[in-house]
Backbone as ProteinMPNN parsed JSONL, in Angstrom:
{"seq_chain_A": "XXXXXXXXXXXXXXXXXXXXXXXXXXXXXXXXXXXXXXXXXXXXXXXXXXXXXXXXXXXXXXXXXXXXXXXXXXXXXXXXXXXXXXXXXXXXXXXXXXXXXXXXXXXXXXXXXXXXXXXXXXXXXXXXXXXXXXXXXXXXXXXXXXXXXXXXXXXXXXXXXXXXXXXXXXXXXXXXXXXXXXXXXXXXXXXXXXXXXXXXXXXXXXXXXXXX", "coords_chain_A": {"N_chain_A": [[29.737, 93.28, 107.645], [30.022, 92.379, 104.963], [31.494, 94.832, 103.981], [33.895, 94.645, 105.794], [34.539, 92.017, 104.372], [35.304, 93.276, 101.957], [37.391, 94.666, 102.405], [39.53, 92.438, 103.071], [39.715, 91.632, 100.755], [40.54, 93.191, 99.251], [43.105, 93.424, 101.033], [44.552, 91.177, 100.359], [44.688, 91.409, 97.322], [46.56, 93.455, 97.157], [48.97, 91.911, 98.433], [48.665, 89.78, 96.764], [49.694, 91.373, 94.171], [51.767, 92.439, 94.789], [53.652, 90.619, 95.103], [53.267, 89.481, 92.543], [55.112, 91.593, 91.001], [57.576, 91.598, 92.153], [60.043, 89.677, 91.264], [59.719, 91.756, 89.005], [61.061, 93.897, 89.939], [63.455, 93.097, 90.76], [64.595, 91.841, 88.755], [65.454, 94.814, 87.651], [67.295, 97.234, 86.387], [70.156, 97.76, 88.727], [71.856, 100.802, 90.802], [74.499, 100.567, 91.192], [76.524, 100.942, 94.495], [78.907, 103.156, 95.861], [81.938, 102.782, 95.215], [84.481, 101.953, 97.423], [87.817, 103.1, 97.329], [89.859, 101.176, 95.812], [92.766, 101.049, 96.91], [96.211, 102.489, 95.944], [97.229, 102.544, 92.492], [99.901, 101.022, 90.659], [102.53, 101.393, 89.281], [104.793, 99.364, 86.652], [107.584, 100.595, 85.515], [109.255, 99.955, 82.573], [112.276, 99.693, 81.459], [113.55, 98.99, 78.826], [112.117, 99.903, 77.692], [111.83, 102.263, 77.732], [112.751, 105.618, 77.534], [115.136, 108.228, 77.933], [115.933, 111.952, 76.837], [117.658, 114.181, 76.326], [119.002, 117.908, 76.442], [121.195, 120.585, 75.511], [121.534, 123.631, 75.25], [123.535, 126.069, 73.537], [125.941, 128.968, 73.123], [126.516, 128.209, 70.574], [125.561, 125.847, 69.164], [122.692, 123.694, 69.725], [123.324, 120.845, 72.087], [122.156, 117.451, 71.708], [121.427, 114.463, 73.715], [121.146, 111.264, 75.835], [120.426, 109.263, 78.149], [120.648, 106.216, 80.048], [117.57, 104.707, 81.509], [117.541, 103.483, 84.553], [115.857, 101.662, 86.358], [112.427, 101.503, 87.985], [109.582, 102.061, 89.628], [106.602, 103.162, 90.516], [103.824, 104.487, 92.611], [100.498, 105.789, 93.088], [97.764, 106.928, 93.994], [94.759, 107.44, 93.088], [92.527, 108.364, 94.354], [93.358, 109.966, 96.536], [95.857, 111.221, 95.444], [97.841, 111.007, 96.668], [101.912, 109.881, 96.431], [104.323, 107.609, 95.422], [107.169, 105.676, 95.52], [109.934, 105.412, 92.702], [112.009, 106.691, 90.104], [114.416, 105.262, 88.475], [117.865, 106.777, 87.411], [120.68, 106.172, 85.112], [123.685, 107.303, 85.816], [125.825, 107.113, 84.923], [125.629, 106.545, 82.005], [125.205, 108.294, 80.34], [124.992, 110.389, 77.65], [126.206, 112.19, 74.327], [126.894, 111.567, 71.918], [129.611, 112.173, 71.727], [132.464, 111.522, 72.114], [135.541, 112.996, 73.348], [133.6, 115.253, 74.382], [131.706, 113.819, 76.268], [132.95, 112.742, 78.108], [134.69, 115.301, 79.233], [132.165, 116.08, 80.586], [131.491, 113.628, 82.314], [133.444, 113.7, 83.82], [133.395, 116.435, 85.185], [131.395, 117.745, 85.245], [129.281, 115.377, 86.043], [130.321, 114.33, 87.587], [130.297, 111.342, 87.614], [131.154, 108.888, 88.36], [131.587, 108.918, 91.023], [128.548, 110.057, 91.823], [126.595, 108.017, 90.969], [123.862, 107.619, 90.278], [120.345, 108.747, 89.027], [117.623, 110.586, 90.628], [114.481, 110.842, 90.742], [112.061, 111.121, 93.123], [108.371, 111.118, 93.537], [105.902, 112.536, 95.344], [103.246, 113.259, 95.26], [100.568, 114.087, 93.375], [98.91, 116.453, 91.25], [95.812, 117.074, 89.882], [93.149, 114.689, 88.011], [94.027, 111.716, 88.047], [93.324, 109.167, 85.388], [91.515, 106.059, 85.933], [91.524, 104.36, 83.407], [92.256, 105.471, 80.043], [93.3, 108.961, 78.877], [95.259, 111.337, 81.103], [95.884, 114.417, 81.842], [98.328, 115.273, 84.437], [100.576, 116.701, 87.383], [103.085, 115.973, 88.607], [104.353, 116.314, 91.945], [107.427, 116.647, 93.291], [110.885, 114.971, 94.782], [114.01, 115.306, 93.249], [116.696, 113.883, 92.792], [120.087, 114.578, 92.368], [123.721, 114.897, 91.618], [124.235, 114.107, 94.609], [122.518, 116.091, 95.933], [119.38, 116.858, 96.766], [116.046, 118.261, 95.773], [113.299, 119.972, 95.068], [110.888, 119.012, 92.548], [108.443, 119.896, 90.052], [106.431, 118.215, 87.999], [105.48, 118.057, 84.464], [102.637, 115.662, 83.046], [101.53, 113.641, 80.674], [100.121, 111.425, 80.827], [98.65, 107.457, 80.002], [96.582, 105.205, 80.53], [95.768, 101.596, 79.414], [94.278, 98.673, 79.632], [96.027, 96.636, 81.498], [98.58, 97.787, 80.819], [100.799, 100.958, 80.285], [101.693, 104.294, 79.541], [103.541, 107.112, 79.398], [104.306, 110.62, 79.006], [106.723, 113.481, 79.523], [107.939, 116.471, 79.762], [110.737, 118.8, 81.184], [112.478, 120.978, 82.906], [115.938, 121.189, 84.129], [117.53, 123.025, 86.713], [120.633, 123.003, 86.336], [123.237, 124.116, 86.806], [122.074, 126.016, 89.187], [121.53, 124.262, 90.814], [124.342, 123.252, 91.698], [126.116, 122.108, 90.244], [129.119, 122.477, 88.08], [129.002, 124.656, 85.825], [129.567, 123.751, 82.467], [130.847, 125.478, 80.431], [132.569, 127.611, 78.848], [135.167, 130.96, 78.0], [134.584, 131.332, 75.853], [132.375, 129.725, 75.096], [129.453, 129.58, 75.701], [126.685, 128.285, 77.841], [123.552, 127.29, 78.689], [121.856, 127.551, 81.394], [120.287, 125.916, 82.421], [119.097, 122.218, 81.669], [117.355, 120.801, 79.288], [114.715, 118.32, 79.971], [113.493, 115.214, 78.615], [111.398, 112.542, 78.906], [109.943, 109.731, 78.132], [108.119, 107.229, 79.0], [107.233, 103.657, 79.735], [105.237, 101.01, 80.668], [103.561, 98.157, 82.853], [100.88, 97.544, 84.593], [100.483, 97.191, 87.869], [98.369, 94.78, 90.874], [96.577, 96.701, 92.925], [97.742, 97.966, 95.974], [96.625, 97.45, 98.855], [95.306, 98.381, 102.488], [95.638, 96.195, 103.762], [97.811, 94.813, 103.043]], "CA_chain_A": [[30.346, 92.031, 107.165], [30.248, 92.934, 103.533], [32.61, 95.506, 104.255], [35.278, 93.396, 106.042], [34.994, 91.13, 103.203], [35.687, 93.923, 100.591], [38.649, 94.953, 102.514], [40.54, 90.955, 102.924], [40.088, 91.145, 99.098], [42.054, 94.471, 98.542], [44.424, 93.082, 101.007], [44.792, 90.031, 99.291], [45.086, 91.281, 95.86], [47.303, 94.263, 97.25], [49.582, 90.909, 98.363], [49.214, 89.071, 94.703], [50.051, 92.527, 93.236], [53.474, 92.647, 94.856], [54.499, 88.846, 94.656], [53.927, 89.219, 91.343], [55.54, 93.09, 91.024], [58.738, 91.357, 92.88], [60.661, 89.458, 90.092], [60.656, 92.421, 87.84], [61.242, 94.818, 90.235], [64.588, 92.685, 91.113], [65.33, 92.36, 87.246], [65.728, 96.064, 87.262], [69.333, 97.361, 86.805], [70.158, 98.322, 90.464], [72.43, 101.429, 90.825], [75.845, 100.407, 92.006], [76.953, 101.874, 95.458], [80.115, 104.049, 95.532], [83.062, 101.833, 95.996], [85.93, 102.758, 98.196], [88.817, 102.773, 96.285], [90.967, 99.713, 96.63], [94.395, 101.698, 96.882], [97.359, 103.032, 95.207], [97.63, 101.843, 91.453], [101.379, 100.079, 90.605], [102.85, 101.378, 87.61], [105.951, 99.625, 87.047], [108.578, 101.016, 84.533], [110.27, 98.889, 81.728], [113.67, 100.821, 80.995], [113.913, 98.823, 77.685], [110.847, 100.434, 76.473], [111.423, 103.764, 78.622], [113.867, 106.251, 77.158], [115.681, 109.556, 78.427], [116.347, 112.393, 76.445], [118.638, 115.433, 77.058], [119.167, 119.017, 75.631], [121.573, 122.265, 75.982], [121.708, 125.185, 74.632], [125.187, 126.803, 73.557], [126.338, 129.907, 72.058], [127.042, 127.78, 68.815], [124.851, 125.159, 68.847], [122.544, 122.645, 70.759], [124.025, 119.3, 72.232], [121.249, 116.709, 72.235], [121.844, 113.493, 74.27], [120.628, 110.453, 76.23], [120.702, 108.55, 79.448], [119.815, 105.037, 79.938], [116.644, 104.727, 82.739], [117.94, 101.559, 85.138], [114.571, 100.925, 86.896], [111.163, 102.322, 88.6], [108.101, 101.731, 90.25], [105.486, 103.949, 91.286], [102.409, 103.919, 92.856], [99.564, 106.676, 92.984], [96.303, 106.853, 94.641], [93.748, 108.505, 92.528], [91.357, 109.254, 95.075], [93.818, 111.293, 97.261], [96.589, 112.118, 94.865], [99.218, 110.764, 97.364], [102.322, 108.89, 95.287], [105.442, 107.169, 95.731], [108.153, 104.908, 94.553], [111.017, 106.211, 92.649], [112.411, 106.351, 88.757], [116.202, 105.802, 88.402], [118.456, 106.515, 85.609], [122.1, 105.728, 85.218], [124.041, 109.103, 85.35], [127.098, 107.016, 84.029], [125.199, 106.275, 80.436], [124.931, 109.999, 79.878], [126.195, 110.051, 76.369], [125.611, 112.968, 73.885], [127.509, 111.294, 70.518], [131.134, 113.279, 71.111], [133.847, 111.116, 73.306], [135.686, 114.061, 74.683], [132.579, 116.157, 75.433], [130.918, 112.86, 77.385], [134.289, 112.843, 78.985], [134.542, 116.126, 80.413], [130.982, 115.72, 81.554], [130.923, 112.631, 83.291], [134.442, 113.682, 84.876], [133.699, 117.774, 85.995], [130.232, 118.477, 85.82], [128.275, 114.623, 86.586], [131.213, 113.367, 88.479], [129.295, 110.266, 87.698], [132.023, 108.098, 89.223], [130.792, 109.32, 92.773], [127.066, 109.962, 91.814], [125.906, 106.916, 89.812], [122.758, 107.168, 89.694], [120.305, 110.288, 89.127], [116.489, 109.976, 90.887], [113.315, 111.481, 91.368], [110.749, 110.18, 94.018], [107.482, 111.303, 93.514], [105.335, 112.146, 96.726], [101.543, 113.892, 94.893], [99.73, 114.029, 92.365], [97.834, 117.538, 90.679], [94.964, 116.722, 88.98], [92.444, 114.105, 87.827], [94.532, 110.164, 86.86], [92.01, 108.384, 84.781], [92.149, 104.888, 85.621], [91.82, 104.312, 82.044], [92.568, 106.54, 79.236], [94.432, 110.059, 78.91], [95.19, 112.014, 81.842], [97.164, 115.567, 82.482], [98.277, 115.608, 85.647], [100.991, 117.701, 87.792], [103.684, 115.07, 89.957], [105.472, 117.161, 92.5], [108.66, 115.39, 94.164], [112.187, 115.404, 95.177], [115.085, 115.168, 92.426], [117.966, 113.619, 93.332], [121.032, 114.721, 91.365], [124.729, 115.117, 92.34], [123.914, 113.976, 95.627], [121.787, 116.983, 96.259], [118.027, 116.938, 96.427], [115.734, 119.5, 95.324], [112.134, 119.885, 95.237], [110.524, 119.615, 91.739], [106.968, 119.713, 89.853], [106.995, 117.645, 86.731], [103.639, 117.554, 84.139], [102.949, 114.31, 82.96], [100.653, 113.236, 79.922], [99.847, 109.737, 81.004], [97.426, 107.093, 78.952], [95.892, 103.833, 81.197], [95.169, 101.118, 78.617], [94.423, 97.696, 80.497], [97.454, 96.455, 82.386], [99.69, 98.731, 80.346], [100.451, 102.612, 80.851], [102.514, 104.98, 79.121], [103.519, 108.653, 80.246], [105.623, 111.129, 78.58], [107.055, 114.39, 80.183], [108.759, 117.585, 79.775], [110.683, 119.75, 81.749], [113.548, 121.62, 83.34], [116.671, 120.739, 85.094], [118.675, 124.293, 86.441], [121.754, 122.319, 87.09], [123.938, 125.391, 87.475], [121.809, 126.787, 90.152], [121.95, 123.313, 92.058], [125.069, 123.446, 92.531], [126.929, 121.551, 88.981], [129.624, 122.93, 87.171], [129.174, 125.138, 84.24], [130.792, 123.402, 81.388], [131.022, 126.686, 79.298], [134.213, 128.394, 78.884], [134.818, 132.16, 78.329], [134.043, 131.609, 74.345], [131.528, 128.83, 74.464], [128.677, 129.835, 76.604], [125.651, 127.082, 77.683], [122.189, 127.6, 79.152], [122.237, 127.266, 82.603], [119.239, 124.674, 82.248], [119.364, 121.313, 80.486], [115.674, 120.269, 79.321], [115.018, 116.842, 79.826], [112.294, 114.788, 77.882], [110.65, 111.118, 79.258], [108.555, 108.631, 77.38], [108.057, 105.837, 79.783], [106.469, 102.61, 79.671], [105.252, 99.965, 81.479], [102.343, 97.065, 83.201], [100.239, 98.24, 86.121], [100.459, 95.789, 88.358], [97.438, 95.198, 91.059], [96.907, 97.358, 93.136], [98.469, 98.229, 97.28], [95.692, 98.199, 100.196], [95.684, 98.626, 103.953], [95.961, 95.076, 104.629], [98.79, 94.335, 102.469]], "C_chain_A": [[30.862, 92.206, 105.738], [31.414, 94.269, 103.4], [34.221, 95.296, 104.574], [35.809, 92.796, 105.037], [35.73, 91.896, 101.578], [36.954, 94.659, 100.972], [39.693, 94.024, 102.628], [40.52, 91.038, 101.507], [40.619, 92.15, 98.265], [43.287, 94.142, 99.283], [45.423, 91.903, 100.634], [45.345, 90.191, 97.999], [46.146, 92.484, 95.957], [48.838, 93.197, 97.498], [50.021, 90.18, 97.039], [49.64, 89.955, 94.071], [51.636, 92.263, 93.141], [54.01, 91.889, 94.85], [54.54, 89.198, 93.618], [54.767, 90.309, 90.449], [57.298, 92.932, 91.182], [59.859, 90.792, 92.191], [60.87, 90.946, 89.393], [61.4, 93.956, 88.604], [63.186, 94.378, 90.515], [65.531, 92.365, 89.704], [66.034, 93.593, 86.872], [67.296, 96.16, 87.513], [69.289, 98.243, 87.966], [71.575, 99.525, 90.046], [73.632, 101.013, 91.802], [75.949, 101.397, 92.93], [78.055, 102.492, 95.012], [81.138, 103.333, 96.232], [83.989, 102.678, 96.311], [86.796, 102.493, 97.488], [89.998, 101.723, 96.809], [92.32, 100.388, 96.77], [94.965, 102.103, 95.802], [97.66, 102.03, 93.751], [99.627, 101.784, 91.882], [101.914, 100.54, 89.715], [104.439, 100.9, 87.912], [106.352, 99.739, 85.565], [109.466, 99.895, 83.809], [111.39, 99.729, 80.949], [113.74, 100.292, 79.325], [112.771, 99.022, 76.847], [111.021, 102.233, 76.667], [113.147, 104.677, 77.864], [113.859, 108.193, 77.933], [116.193, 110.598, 77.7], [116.77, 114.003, 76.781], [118.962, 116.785, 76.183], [120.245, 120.03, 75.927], [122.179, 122.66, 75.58], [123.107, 126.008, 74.587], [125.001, 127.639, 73.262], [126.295, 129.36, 70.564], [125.957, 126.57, 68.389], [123.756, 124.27, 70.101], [123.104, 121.479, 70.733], [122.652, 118.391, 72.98], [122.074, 115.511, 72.622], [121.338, 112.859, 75.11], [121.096, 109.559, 77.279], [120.064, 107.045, 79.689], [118.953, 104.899, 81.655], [116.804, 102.865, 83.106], [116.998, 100.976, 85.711], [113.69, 102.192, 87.551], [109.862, 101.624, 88.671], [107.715, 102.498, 90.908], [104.418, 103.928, 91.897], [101.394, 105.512, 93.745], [98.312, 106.125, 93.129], [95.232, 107.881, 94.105], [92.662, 108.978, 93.375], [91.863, 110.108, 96.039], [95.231, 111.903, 96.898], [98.087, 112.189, 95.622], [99.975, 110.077, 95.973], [103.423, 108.794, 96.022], [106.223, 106.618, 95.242], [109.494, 106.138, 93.786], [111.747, 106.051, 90.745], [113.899, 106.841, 88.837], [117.234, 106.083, 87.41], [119.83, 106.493, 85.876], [123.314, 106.831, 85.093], [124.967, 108.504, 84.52], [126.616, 106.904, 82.548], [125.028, 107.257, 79.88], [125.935, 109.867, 78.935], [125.806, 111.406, 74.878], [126.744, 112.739, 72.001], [129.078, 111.688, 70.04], [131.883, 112.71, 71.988], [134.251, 111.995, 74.028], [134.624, 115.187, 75.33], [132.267, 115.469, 76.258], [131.949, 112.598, 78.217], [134.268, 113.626, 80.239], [132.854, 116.053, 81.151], [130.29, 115.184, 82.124], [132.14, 113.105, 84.085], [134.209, 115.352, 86.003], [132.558, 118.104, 86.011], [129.207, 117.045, 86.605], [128.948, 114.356, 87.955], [130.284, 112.111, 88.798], [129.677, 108.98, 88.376], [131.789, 108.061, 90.536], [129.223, 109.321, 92.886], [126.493, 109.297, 91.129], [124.374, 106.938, 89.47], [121.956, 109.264, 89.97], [118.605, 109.784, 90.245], [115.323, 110.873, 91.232], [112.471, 110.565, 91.752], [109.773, 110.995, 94.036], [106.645, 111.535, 95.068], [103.82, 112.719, 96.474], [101.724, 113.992, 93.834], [98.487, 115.087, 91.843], [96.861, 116.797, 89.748], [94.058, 115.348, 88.868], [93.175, 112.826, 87.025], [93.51, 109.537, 86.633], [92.487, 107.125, 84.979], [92.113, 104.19, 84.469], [91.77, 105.485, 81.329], [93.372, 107.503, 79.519], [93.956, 110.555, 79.988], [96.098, 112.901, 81.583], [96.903, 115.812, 83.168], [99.625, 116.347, 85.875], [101.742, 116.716, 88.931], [104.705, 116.048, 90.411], [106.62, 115.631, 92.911], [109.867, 116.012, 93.85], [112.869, 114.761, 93.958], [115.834, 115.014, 92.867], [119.079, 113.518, 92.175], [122.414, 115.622, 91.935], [124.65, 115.065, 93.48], [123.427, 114.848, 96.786], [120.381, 116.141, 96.109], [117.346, 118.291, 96.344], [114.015, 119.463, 94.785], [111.718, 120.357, 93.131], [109.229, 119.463, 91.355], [107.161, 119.569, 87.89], [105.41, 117.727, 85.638], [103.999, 116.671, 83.301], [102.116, 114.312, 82.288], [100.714, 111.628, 80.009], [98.474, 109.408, 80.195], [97.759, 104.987, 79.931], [95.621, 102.735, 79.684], [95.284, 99.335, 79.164], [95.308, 97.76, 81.198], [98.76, 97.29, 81.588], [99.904, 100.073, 80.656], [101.68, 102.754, 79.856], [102.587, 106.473, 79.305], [104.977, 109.344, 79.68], [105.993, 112.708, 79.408], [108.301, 115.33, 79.809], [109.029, 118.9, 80.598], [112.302, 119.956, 81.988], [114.797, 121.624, 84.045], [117.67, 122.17, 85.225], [119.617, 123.594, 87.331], [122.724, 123.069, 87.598], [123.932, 125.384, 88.951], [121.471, 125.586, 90.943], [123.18, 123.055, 92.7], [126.267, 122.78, 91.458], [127.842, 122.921, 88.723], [129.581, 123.536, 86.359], [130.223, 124.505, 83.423], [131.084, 124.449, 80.223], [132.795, 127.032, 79.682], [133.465, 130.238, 78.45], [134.323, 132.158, 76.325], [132.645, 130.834, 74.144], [130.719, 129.283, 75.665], [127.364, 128.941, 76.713], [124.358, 127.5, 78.38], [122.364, 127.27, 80.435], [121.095, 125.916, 83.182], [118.928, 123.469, 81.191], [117.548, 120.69, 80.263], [116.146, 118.806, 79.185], [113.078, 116.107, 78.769], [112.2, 113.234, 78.179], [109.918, 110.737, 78.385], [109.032, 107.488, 77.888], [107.072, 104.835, 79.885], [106.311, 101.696, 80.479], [104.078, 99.222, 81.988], [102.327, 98.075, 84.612], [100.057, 97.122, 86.757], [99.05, 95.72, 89.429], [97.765, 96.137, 92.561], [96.969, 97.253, 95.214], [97.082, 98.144, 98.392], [96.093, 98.108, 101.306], [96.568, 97.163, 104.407], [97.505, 94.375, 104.102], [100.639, 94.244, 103.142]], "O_chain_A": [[32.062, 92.163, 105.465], [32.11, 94.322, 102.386], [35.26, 95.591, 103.983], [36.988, 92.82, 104.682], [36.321, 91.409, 100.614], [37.6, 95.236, 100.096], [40.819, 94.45, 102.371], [41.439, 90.426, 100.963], [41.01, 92.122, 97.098], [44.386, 94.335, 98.763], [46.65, 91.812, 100.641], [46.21, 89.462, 97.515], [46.737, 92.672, 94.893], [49.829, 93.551, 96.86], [51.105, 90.025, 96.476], [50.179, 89.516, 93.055], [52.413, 92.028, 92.216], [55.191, 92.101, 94.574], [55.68, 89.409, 93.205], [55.094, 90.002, 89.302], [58.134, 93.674, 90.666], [60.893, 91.405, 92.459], [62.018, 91.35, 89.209], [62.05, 94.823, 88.019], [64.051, 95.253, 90.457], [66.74, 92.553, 89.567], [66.952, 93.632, 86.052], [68.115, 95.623, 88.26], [68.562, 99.222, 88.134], [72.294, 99.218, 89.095], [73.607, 101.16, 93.024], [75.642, 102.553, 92.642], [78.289, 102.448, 93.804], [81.268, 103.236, 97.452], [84.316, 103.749, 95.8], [86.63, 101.465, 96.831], [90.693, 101.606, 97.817], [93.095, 99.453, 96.569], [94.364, 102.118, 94.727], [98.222, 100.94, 93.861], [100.31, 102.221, 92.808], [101.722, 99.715, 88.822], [105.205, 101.401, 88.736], [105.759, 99.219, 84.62], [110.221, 99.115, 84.39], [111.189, 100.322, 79.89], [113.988, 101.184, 78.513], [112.485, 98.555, 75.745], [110.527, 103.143, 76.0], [114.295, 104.235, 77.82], [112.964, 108.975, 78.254], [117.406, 110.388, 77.73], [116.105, 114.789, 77.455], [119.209, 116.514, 75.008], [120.012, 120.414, 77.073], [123.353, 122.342, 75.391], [123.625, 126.502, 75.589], [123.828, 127.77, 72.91], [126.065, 130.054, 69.574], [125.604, 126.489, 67.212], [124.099, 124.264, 71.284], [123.425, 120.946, 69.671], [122.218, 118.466, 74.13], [123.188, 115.344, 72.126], [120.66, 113.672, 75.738], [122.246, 109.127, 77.2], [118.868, 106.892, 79.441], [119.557, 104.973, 82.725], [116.522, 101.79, 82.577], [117.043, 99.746, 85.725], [114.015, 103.376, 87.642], [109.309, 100.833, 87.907], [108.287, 102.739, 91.971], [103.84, 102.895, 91.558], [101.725, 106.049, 94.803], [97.85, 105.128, 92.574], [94.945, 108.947, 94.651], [91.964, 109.942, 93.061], [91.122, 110.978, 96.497], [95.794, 112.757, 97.584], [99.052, 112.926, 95.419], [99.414, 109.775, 94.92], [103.686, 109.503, 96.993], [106.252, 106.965, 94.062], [109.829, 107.252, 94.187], [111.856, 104.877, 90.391], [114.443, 107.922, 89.066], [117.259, 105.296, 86.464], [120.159, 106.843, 87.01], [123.751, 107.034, 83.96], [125.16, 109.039, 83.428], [127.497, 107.289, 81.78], [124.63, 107.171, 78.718], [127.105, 109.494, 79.029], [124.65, 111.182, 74.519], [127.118, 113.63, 71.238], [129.642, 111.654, 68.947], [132.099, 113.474, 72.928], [133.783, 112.162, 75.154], [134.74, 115.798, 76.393], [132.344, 116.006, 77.363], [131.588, 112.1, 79.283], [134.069, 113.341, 81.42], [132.711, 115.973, 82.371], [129.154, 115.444, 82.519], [131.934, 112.921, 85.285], [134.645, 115.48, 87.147], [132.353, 118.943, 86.888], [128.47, 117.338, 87.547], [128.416, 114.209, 89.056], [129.695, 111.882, 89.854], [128.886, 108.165, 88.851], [131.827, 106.979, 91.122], [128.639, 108.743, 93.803], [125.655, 109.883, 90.443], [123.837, 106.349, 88.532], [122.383, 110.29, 90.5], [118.537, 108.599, 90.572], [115.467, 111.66, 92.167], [112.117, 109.545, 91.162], [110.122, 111.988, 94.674], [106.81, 110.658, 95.916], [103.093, 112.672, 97.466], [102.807, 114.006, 93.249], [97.308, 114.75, 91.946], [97.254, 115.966, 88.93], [94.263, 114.694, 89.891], [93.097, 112.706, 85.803], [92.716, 109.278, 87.537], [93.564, 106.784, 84.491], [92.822, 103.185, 84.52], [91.303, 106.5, 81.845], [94.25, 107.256, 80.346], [92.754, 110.513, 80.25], [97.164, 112.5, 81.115], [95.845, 116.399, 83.395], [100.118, 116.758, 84.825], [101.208, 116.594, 90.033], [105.613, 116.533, 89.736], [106.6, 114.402, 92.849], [110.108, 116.986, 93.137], [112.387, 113.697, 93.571], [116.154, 115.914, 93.644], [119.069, 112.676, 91.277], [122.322, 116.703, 92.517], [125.032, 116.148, 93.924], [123.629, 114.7, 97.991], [120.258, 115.069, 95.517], [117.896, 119.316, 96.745], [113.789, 118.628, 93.909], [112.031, 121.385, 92.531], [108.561, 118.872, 92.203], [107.649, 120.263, 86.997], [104.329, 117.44, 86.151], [105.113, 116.578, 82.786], [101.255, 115.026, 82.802], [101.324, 110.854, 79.271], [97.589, 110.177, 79.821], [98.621, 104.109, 79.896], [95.174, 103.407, 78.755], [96.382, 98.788, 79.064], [95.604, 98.854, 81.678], [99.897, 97.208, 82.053], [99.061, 100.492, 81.449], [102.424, 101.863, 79.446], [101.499, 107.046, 79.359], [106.145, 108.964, 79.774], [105.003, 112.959, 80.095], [109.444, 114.919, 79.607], [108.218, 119.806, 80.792], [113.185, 119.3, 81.433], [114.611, 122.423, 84.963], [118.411, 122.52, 84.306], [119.581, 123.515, 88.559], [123.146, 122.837, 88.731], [124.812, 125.079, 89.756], [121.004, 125.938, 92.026], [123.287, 122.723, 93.88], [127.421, 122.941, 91.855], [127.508, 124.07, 89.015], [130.37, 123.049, 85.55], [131.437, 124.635, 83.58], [131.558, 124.076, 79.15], [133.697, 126.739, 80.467], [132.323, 130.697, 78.477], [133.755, 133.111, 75.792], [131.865, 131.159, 73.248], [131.359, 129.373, 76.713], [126.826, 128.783, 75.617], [124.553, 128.693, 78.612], [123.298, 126.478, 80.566], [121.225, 125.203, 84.177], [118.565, 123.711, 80.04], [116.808, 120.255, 81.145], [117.135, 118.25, 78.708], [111.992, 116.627, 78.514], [113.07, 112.592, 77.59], [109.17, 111.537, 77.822], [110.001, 106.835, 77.5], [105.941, 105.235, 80.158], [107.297, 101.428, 81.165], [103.129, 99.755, 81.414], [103.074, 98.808, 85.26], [99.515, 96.137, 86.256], [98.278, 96.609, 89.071], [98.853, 96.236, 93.128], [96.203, 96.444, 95.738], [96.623, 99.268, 98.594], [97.265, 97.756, 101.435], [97.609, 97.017, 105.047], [98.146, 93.555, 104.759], [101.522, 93.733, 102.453]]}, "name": "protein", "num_of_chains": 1, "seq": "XXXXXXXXXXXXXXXXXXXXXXXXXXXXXXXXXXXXXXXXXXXXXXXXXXXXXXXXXXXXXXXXXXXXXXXXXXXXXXXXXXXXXXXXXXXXXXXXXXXXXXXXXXXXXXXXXXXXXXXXXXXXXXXXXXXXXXXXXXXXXXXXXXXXXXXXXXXXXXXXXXXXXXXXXXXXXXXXXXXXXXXXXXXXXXXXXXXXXXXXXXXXXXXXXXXX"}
């Protein structure tokens, strides 16, 4: 009997232990699960913050110069590095400070009159996008220029900061060997590649899922 009774009063007070154990155990900071990622961030592009700049290389000198970017929206999925959307720029605004040079090279090498616009669409994403702060990442995608396309791989120093973003970029355009014009002559000789240089801006809007 005395036995019985000394075991109802360990399971009794093994009971009051954990009622009263139960509050702080539910105070405790709980370890968040691992959320699925809600989709494809939004970035969209504000041309009147976003600028285009242009380079190439002569025999005699360089000719720097600038393009005005007419719109864009992207959208990248940091957990599988897919992307999409498209950044457009205005081939006709191609302007490098010299009337008859921007002449001949909207009339014989952009023929910008026929190809108005220039474009790369994005389709992946190398590397690690922080949804906040700095990232270097690695956007492959198609270039659309002189109504060619052409497979390129761009690197991108992007920076998340709330609903804002900004992303600058440098790289290569071998316009030659797409299929342009050489604007050289037999005295003036030009690089056969024009570097280009981005600093683009813009709000992240929210972001794309399945059901949408």
């Amino acid at each position: 009997m005395r036995l019985f009774q000394t075991r109802r009063r360990a399971v009794v007070y093994l009971c009051v232990t954990l009622l009263l154990a139960l509050p702080v155990l539910v105070a405790l900071p709980q370890h968040a699960a691992p959320q699925t990622p809600a989709g494809p961030l939004v970035f969209a592009v504000e041309p009147a913050q976003s600028t285009v700049h242009w380079a190439l290389g002569s025999s005699l000198h360089t000719v720097h110069g600038t393009f005005a970017l007419k719109r864009g929206t992207l959208q990248v999925d940091p957990a599988t590095g897919k992307a999409g959307g498209e950044i457009v720029v205005d081939a006709t605004s191609g302007q490098s400070g010299n009337d008859g040079r921007d002449k001949k090279m909207h009339k014989e090498v952009l023929e910008s009159t026929r190809f108005g616009e220039i474009i790369f669409r994005p389709d992946g994403v190398t590397g690690k996008l922080e949804t906040q702060g700095k990232s270097t990442v690695q956007v492959h995608g198609v270039f659309v220029m002189h109504g060619s396309a052409h497979e390129l791989t761009v690197p991108v120093e992007a920076n998340l900061s709330g609903d804002h973003w900004s992303g600058s970029a440098k790289f290569s355009v071998p316009f030659i060997e797409w299929g342009l014009k050489n604007p050289g002559t037999w005295l003036l000789k030009v690089e056969r590649s024009v570097a280009i240089e981005l600093e683009l801006k813009g709000t992240i809007g929210a972001r794309v899922t399945g059901d949408s």
